[in-house]
mmCIF file of the C-alpha atoms, coordinates in Angstrom:
data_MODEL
# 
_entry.id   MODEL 
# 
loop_
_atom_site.group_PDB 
_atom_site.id 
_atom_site.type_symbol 
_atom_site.label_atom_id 
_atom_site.label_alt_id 
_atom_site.label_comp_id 
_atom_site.label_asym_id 
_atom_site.label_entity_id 
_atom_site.label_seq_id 
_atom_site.pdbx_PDB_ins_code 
_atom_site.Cartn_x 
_atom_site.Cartn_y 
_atom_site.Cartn_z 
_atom_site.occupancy 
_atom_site.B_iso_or_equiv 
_atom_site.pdbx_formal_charge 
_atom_site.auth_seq_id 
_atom_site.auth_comp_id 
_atom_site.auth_asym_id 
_atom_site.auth_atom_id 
_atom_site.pdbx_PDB_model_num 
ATOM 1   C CA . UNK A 1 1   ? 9.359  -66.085  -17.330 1.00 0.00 ? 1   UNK A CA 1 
ATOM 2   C CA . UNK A 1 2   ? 9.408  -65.172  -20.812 1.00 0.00 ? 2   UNK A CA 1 
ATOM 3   C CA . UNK A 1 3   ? 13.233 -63.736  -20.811 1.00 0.00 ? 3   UNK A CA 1 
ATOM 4   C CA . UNK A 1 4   ? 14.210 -66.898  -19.615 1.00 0.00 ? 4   UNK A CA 1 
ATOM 5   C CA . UNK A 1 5   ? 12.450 -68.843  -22.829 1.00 0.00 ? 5   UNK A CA 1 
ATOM 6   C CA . UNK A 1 6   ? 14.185 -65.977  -25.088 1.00 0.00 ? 6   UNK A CA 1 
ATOM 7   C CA . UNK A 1 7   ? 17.269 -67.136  -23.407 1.00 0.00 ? 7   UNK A CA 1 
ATOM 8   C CA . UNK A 1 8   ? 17.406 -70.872  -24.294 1.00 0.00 ? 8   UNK A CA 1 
ATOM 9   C CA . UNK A 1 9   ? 15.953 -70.199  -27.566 1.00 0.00 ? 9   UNK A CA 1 
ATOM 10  C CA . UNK A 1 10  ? 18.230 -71.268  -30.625 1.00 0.00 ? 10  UNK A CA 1 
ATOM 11  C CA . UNK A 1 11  ? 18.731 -67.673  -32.426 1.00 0.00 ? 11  UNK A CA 1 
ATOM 12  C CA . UNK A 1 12  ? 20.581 -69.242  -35.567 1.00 0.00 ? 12  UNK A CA 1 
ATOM 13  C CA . UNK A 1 13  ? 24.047 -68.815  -37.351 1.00 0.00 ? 13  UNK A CA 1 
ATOM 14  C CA . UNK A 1 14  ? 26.897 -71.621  -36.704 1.00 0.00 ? 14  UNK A CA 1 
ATOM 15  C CA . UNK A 1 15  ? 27.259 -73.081  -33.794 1.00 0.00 ? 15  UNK A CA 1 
ATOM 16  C CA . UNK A 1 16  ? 30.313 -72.226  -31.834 1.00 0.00 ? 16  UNK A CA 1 
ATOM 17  C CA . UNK A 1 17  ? 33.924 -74.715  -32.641 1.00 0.00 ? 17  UNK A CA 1 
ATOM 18  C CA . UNK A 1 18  ? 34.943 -76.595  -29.145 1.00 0.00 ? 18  UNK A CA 1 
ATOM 19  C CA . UNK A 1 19  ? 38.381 -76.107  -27.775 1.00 0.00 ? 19  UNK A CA 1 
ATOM 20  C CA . UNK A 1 20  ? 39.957 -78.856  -29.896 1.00 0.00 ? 20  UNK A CA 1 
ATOM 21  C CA . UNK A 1 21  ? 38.854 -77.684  -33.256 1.00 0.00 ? 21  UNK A CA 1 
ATOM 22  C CA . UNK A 1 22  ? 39.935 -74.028  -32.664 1.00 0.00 ? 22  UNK A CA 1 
ATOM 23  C CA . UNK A 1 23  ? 42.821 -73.043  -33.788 1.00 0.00 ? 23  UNK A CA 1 
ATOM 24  C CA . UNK A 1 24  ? 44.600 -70.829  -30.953 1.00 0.00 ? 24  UNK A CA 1 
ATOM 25  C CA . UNK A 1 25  ? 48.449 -71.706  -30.954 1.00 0.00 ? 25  UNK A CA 1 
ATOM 26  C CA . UNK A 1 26  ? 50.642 -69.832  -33.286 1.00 0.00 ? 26  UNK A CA 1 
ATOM 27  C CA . UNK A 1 27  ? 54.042 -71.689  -34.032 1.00 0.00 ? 27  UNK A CA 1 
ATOM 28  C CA . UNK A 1 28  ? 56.972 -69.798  -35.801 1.00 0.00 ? 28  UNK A CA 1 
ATOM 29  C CA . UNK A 1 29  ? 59.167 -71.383  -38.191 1.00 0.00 ? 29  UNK A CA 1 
ATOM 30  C CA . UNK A 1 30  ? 62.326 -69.465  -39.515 1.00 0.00 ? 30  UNK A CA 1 
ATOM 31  C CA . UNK A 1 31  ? 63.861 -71.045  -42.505 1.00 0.00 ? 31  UNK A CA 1 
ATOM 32  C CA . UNK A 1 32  ? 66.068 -70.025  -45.629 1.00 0.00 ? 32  UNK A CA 1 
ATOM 33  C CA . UNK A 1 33  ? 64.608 -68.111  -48.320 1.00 0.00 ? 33  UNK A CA 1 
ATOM 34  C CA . UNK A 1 34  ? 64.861 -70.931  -50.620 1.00 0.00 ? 34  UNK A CA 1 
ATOM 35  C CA . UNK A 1 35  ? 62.724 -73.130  -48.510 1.00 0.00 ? 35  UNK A CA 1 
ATOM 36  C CA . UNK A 1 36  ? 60.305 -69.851  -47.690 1.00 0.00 ? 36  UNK A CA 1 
ATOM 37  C CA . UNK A 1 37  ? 59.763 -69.463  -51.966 1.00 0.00 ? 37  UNK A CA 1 
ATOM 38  C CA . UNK A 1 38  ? 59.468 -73.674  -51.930 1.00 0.00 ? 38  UNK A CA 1 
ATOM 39  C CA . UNK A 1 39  ? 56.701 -73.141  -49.547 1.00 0.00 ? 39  UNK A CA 1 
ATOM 40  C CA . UNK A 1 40  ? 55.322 -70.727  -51.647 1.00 0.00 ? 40  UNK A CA 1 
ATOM 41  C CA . UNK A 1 41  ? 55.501 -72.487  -54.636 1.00 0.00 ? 41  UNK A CA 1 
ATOM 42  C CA . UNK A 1 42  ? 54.052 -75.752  -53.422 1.00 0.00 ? 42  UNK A CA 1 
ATOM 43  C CA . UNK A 1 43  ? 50.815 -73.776  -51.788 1.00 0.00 ? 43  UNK A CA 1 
ATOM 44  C CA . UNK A 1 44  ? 50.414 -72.222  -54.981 1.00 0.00 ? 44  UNK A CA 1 
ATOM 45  C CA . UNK A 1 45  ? 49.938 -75.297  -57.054 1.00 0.00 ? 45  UNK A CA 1 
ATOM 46  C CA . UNK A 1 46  ? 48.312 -76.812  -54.759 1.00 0.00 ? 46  UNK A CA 1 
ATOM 47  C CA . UNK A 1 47  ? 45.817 -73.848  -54.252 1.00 0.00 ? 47  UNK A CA 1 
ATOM 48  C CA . UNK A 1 48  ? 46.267 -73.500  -50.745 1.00 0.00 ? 48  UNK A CA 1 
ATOM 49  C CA . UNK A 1 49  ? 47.713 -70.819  -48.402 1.00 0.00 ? 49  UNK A CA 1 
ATOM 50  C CA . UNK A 1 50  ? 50.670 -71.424  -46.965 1.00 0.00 ? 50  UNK A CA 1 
ATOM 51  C CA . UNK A 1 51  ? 49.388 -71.707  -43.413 1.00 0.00 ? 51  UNK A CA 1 
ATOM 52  C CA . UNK A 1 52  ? 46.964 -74.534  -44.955 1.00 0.00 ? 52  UNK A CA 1 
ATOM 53  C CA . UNK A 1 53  ? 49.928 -76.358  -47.179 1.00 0.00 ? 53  UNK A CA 1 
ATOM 54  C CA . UNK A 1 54  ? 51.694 -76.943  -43.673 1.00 0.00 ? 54  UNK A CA 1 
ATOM 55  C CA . UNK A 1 55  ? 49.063 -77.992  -42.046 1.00 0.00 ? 55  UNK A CA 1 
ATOM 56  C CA . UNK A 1 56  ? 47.981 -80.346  -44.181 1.00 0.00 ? 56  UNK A CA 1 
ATOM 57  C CA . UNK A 1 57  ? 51.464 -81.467  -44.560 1.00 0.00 ? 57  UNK A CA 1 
ATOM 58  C CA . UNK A 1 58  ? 51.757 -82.191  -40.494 1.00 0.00 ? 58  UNK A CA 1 
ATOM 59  C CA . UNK A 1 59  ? 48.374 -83.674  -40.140 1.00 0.00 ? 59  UNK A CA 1 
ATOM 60  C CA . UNK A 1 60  ? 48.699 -86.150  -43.480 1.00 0.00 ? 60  UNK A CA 1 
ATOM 61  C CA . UNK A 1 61  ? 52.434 -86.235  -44.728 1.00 0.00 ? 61  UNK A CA 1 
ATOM 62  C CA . UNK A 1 62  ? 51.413 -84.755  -48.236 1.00 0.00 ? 62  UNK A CA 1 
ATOM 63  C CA . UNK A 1 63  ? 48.947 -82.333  -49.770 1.00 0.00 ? 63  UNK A CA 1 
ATOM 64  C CA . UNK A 1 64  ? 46.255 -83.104  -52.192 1.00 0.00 ? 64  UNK A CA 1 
ATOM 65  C CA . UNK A 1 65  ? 46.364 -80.973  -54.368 1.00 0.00 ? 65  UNK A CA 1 
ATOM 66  C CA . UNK A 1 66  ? 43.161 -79.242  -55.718 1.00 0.00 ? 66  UNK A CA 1 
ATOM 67  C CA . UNK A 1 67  ? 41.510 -80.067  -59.136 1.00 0.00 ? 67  UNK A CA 1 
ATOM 68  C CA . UNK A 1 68  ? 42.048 -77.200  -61.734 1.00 0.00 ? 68  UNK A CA 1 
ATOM 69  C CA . UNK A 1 69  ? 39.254 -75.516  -63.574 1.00 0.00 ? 69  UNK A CA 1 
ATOM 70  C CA . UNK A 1 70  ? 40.071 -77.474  -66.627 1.00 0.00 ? 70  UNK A CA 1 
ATOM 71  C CA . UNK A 1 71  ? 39.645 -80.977  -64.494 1.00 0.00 ? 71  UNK A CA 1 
ATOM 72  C CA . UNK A 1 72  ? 36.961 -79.886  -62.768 1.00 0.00 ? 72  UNK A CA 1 
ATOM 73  C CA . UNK A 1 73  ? 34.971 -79.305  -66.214 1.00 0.00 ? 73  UNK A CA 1 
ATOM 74  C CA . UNK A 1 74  ? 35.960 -82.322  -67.265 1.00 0.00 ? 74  UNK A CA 1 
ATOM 75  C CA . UNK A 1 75  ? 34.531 -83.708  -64.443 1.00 0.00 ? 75  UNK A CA 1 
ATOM 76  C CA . UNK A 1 76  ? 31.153 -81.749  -64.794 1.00 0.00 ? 76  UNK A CA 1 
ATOM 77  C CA . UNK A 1 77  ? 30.600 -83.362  -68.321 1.00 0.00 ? 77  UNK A CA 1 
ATOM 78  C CA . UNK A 1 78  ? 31.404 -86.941  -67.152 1.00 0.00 ? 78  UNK A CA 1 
ATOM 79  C CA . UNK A 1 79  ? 28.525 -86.231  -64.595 1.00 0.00 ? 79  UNK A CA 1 
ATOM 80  C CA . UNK A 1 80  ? 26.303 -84.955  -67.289 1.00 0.00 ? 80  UNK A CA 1 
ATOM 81  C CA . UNK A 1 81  ? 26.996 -88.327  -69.472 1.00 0.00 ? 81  UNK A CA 1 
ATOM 82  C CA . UNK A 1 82  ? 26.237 -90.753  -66.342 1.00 0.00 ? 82  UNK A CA 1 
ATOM 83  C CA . UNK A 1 83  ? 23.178 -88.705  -66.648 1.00 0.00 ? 83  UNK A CA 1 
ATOM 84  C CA . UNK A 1 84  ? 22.486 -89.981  -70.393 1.00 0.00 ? 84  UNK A CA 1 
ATOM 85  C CA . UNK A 1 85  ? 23.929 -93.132  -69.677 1.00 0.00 ? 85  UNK A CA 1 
ATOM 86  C CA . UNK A 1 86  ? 21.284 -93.887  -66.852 1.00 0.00 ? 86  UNK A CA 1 
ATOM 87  C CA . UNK A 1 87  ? 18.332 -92.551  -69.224 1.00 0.00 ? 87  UNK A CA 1 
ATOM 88  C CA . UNK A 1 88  ? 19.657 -94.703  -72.292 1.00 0.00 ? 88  UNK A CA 1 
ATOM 89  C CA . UNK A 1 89  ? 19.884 -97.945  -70.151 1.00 0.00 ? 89  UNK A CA 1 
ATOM 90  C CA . UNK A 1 90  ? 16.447 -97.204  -68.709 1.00 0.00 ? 90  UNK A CA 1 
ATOM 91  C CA . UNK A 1 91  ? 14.840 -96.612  -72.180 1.00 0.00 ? 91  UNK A CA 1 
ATOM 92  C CA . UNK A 1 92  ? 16.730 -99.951  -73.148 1.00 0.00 ? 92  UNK A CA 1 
ATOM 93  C CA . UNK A 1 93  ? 15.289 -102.108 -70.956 1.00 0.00 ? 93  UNK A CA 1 
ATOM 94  C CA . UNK A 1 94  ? 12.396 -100.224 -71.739 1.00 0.00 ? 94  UNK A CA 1 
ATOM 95  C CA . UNK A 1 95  ? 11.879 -100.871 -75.156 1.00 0.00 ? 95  UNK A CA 1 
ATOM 96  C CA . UNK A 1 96  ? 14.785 -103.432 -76.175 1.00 0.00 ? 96  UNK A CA 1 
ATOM 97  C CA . UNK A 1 97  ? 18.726 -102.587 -76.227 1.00 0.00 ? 97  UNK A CA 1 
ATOM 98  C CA . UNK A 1 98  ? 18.385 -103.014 -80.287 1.00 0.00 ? 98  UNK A CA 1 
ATOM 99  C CA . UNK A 1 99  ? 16.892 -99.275  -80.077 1.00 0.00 ? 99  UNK A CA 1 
ATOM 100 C CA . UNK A 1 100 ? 19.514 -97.621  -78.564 1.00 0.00 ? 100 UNK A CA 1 
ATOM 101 C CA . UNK A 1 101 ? 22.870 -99.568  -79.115 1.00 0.00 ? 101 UNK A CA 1 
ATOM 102 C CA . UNK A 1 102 ? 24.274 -96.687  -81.480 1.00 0.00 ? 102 UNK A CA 1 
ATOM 103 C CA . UNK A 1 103 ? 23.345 -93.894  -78.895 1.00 0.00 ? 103 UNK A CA 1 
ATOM 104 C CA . UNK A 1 104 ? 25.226 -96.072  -76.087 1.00 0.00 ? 104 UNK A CA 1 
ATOM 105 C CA . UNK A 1 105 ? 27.726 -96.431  -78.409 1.00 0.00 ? 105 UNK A CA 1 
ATOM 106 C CA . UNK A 1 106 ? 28.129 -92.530  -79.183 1.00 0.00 ? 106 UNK A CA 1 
ATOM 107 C CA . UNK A 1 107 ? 27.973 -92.436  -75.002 1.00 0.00 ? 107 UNK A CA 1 
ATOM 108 C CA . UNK A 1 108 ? 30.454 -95.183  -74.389 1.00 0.00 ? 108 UNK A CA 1 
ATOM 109 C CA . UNK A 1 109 ? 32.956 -93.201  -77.291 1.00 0.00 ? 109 UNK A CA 1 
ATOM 110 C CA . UNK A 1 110 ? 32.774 -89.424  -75.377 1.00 0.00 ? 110 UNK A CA 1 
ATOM 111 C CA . UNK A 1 111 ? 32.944 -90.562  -71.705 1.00 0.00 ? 111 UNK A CA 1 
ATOM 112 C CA . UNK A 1 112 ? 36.478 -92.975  -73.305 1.00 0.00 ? 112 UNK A CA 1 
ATOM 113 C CA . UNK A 1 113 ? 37.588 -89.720  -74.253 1.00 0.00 ? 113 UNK A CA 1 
ATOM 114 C CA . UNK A 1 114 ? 36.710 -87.511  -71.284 1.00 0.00 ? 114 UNK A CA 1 
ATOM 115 C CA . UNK A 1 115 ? 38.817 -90.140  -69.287 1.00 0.00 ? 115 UNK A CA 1 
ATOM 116 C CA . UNK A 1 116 ? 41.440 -89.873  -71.427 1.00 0.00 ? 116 UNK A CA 1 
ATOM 117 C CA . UNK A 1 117 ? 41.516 -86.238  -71.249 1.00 0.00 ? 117 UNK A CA 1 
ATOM 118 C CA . UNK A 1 118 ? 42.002 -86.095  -67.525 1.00 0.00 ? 118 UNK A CA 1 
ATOM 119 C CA . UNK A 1 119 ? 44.414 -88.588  -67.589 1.00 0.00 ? 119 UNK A CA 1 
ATOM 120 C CA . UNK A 1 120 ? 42.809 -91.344  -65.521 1.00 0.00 ? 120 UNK A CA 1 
# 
């Protein structure tokens, strides 16, 4: 009785992929070695592997490509201001905009030039 309770019992770790979401059929492609350093290329800027650049291009018709470290900081401090910007608006209604008009100011000034940075 008890082996059969040890049986159904969930013993952790990821559950298994079904047949459609495994990946099981190989496909070779033979192509120039101009195309083959392309391919290359293109999965390296979009920080991909190859394998992954053609599948994405199949499945979508284009590859998103990844943010870099430089965007992705950018991104981190824009986070960090919505932060402030939510406290300051808070403390506003708080206690009166009067108060903190120059900090949301300062705020407004730094997130302009984060955006500008990244090119949005």
């Amino acid at each position: 009785m008890e082996h059969k309770e040890d049986k159904k019992r969930n013993k952790g770790g990821r559950p298994k992929k079904g047949t459609t979401d495994k990946m099981t059929y190989r496909v070779a492609v033979k192509m120039t070695a101009a195309d083959y350093f392309r391919l290359l290329t293109r999965a390296h800027e979009a920080g991909v592997s190859p394998s992954g650049y053609m599948r994405e291009c199949f499945q979508n018709g284009h590859v998103k490509e990844r943010l870099s470290k430089e965007h992705s900081e950018h991104v981190r401090k824009l986070c960090g201001m919505a932060n402030n910007l939510n406290q300051l608006a808070r403390k506003a209604n708080a206690g009166g905009f009067y108060d903190t008009h120059w900090d949301c100011k300062v705020a407004v000034a730094r997130i302009h030039e984060l955006i500008s940075k990244i090119g949005i």
